[in-house]
N, C-alpha and C positions, 0 to 999 in steps of 0.2 A: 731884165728880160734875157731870155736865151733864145737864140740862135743856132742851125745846122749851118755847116759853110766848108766850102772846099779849099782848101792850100792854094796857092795859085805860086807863092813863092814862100821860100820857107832859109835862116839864115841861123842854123843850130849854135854857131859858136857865140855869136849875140843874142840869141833867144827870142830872134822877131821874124813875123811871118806876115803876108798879107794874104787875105781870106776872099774868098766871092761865096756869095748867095746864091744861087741856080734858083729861086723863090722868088727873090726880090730882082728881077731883071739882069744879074749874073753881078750886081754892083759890087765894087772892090772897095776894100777896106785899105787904109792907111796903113804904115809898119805896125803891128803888134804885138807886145811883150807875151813871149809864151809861159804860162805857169812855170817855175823854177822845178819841181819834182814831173813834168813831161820830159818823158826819153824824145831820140831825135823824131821830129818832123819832116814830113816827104811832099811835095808836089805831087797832089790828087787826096793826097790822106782826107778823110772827112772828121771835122774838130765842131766843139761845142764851141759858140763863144758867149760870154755872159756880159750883157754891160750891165756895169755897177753904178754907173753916172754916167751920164750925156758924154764927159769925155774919157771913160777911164775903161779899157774891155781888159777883158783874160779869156783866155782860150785855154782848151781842155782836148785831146785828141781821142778820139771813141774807139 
């Protein structure tokens, strides 16, 4: 499944960010490992995220 979602916090030198849904009741996501070939991420940016398993996401920035 994929997902639109907003940044809410973003930590480029460890490549994790946490995401909210503005869809789903604004719910926040856990740290998540940003794809390795995404340049930096900002607070507000809006990113793809994909879960590939119940516990396993990637994110994408649009």
């Amino acid at each position: 499944m994929i997902k639109k979602g907003i940044v809410s916090s973003a930590d480029n030198l460890n490549k994790i960010a946490r995401i909210y849904f503005p869809d789903m009741d604004n719910n926040l996501t856990y740290k998540l490992k940003i794809v390795e070939n995404v340049g930096e991420i900002n607070t507000g940016n809006v990113v793809l995220v994909a879960f590939w398993q119940q516990t396993v996401w990637q994110m994408v920035r649009l």
